[in-house]
N, C-alpha and C positions, 0 to 999 in steps of 0.2 A: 504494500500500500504506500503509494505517496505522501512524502511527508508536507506538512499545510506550510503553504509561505504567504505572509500578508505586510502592506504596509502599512506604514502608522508615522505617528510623530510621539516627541515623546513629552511627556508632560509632567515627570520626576525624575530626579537623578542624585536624589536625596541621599541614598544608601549606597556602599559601599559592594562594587559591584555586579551594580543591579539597577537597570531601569524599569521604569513604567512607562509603557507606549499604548498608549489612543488607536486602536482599530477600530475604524469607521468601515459600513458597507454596507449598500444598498439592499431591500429584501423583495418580491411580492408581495402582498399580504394573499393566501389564498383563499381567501370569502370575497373580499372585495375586490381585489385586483391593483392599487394603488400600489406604490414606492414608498415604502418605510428603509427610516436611517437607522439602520443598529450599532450601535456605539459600544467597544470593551475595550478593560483597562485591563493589560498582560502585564506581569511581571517577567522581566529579560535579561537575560546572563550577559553580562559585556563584561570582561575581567580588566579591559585597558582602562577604562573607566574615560573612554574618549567624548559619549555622547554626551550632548548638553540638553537643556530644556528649548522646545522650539525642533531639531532638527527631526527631518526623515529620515526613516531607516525600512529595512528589509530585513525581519522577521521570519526563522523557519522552528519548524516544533522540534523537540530534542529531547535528550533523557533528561528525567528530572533531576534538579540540581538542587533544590529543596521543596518543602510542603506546596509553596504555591509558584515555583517558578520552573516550567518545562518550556521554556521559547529561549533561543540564542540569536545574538545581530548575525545578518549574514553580511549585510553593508551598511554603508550612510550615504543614500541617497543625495541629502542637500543638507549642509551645515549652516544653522541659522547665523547672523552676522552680529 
């Protein structure tokens, strides 16, 4: 099985390597048909401790590294300024 890769931004980077990145993405709803935004907040292994608050990144799922964090950076898309 394919492991999941998502983008996101990230919106903590509070903790000692580990962020929190913002996956936003679009859904159907299936009753009514409409475009719903679903929003989740991943916790992310990053051990450089590179990313800042503000940038993108590329997100893929991975062994878990502790209780609530199974996602590693694969990149950084675009560094905020």
């Amino acid at each position: 099985m394919p492991r999941k890769i998502f983008d996101g931004v990230v919106v903590s980077d509070k903790m000692d390597k580990t962020v929190v990145v913002m996956v936003e993405r679009l859904v159907k709803h299936p009753r009514v048909g409409k475009r719903i935004r679903q929003r989740v907040k991943l916790k992310v292994h990053e051990p450089k401790n590179d990313c800042h608050i503000g940038d993108w990144v590329r997100i893929i799922e991975a062994r878990p590294f502790s209780k609530q964090k199974h996602w590693r950076i694969l990149k950084i898309l675009q560094r905020m300024k």
